[in-house]
C-alpha atoms as one frame of an Amber mdcrd trajectory, in Angstrom:
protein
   0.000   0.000   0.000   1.106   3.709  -1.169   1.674   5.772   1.901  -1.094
   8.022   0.944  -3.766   5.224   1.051  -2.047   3.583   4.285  -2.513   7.338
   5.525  -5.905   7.471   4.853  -6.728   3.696   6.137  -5.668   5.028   9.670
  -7.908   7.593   9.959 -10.706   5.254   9.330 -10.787   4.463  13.106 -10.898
   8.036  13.531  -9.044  11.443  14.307  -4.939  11.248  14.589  -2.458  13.309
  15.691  -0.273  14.413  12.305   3.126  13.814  14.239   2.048  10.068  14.360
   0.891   9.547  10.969   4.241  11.456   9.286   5.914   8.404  10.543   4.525
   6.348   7.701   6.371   8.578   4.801   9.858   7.950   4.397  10.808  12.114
   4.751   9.454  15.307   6.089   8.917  16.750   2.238   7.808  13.805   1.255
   4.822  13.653   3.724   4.066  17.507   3.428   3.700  17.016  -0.369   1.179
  14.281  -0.051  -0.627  16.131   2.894  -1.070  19.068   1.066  -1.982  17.192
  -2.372  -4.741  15.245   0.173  -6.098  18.701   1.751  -6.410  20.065  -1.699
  -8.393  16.951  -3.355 -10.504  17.861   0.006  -9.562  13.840   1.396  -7.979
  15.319   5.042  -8.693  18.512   7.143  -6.412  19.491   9.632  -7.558  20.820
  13.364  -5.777  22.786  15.689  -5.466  22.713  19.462  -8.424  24.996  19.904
 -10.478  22.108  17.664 -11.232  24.382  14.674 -10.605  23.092  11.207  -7.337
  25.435   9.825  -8.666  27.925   7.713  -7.064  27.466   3.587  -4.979  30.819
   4.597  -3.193  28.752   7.218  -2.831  25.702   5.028  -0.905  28.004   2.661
   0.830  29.731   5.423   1.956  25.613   6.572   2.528  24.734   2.814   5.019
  27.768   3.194   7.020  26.770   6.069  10.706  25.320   6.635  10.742  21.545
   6.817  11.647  22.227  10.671   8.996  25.163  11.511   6.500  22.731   9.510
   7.432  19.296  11.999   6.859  21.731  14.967   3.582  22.780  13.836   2.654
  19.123  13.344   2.930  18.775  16.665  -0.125  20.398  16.970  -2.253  19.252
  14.516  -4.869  16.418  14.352  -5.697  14.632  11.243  -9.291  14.209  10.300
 -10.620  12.067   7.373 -13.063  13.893   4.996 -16.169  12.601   3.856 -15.279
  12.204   0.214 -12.010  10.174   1.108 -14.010   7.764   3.565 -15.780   6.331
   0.755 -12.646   5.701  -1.572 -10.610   3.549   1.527 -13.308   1.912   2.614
C-alpha cells in the first residue's frame, strides 16, 4: 500500500495526531507534499489545538514553512478524514 492510502486507512478508526501519521512517509517533504496534495483533493482537514478546522490561509501559510517550523507545527495538529475520502478507503 502507497503511503497516501495507508494514511488514509488510519484515519478510518478516527481522528490522529499528524506527528504520528508522518511516521509512515519515508521524509518530512515527502509527507508535506502528499498532505497538502490530500487537503487540496478535500480527502484530510487538519484541526488545531483549539479544535477548529485550519482555515485554507493557514494551510498556505503551513505549505510555506521550513521543513523544521512545519514538523513543529505538526505537533499540533490532528488529522481528520473527509467525507469524500471515507468512501474511496473503505
Amino acid at each position: 500500500m502507497n503511503p497516501e492510502l495507508d494514511f488514509l486507512d488510519q484515519l478510518l478508526a478516527g481522528n490522529m495526531p499528524l506527528a504520528v501519521l508522518l511516521r509512515l512517509f519515508p521524509s518530512i517533504p515527502c509527507a508535506r507534499h502528499a498532505i497538502h496534495a490530500m487537503l487540496a483533493g478535500d480527502e484530510i482537514r487538519l484541526i488545531g489545538t483549539d479544535g477548529a478546522e485550519l482555515q485554507p490561509r493557514q494551510s498556505q501559510e503551513l505549505s510555506r514553512a521550513s521543513d523544521s517550523d512545519w514538523r513543529r507545527a505538526a505537533a499540533d495538529l490532528t488529522v481528520s478524514l473527509a467525507p469524500k475520502a471515507a468512501e474511496r478507503v473503505a
